[in-house]
C-alpha positions as CSV (number, residue, x, y, z in Angstrom):
1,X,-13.5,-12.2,6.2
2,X,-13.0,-10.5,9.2
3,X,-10.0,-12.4,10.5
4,X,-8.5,-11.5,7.4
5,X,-9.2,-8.1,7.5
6,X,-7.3,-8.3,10.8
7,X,-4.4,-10.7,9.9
8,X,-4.0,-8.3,6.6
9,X,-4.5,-5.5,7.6
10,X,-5.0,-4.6,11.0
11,X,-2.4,-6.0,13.1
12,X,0.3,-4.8,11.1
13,X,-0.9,-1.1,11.2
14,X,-1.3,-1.2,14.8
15,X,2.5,-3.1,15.0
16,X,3.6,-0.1,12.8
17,X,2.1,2.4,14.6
18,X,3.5,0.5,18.4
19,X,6.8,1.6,16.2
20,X,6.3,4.6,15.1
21,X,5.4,5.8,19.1
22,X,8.8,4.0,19.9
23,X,10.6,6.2,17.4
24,X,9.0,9.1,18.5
25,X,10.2,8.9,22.3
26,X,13.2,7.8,21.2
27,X,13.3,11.6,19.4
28,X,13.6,10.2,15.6
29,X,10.3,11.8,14.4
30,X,11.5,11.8,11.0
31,X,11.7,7.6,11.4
32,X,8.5,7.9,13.6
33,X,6.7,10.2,10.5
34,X,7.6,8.0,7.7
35,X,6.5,4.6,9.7
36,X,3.3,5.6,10.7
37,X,2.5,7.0,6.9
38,X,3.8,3.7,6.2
39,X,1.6,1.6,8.2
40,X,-1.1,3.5,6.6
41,X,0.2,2.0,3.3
42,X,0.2,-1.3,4.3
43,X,-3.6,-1.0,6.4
44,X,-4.7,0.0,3.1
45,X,-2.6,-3.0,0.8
46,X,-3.8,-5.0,3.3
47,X,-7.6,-4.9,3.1
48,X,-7.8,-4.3,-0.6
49,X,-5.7,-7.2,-1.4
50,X,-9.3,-8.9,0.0
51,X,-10.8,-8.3,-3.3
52,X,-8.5,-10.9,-4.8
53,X,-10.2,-13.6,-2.6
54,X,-13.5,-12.6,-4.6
55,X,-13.3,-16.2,-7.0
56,X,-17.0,-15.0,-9.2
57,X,-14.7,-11.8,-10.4
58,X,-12.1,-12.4,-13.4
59,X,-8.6,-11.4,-13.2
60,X,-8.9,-8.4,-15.1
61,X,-12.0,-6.6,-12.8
62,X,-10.0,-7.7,-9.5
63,X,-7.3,-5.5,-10.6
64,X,-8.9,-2.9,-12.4
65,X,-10.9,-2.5,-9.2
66,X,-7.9,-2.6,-7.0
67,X,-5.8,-0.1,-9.0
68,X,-8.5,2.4,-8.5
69,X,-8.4,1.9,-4.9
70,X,-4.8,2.7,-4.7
71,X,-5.1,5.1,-7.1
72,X,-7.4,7.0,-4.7
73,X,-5.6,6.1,-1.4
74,X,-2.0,5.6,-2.0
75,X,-1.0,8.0,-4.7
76,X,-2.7,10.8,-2.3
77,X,-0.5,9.8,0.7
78,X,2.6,9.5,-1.2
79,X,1.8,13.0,-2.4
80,X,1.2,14.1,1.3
81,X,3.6,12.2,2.7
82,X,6.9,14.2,2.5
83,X,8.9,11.7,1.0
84,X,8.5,13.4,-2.0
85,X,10.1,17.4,-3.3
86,X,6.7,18.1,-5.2
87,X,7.8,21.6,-6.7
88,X,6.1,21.4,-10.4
89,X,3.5,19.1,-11.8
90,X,6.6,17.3,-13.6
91,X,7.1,16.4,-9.7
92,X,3.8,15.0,-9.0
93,X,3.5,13.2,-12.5
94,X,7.2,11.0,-11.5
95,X,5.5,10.3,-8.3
96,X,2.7,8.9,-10.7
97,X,5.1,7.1,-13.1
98,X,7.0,5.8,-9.6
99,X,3.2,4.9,-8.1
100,X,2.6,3.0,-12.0
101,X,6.2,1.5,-12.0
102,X,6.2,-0.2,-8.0
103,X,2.2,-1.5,-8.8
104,X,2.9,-3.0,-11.9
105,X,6.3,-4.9,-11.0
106,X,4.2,-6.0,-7.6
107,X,1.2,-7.0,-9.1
108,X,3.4,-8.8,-11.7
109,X,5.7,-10.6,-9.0
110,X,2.5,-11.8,-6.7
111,X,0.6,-12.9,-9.8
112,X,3.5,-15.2,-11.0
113,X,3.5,-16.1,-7.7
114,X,0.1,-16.8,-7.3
115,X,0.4,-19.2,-10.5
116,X,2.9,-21.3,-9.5
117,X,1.7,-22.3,-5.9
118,X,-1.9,-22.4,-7.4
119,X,-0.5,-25.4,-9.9
């Protein structure tokens, strides 16, 4: 569990993050701003996409659980991260409908994967 939590998770943040320094000297700290709020996307994708690995949970309570995380995690950091002109709640509620929109088509996309290399 712990290798995966590294292979995942880890080692991609801290390869985002060896970027985002790069940028940063290299004066782009917009670029350098929006990797490193990146690569805590991905640390975060990356260790909670462990809780598909759990084979005693169905389907349906893997990704209830997981939505919740990135409900909790990534919909705050997209809000915080800039990327975003959040002027009205209208604003925040398209981030939302984006946040709904890019989790569903993702979940759908790995799932069908999942299904036909599992076959």
């Amino acid at each position: 569990m712990l290798i995966q939590i590294l292979l995942r998770g880890l080692l991609p943040f801290i390869i985002m993050n060896v970027i985002a320094i790069v940028l940063y000297y290299q004066n782009k700290t917009h670029d350098a701003k929006g990797t490193f709020i990146a690569s805590f996307i991905v640390l975060i994708l990356g260790i909670a996409s462990l809780i598909y690995n759990i084979e005693e949970w169905s389907i349906l309570r893997k990704t209830v659980l997981h939505f919740f995380i990135m409900l909790l995690t990534i919909y705050p950091i997209l809000i915080v991260s800039g990327w975003f002109t959040l002027i009205s709640m209208k604003d925040y509620f398209v981030v939302f409908l984006l946040f709904l929109g890019f989790g569903t088509v993702s979940w759908l996309i790995f799932f069908i994967l999942f299904k036909f290399t599992s076959n």
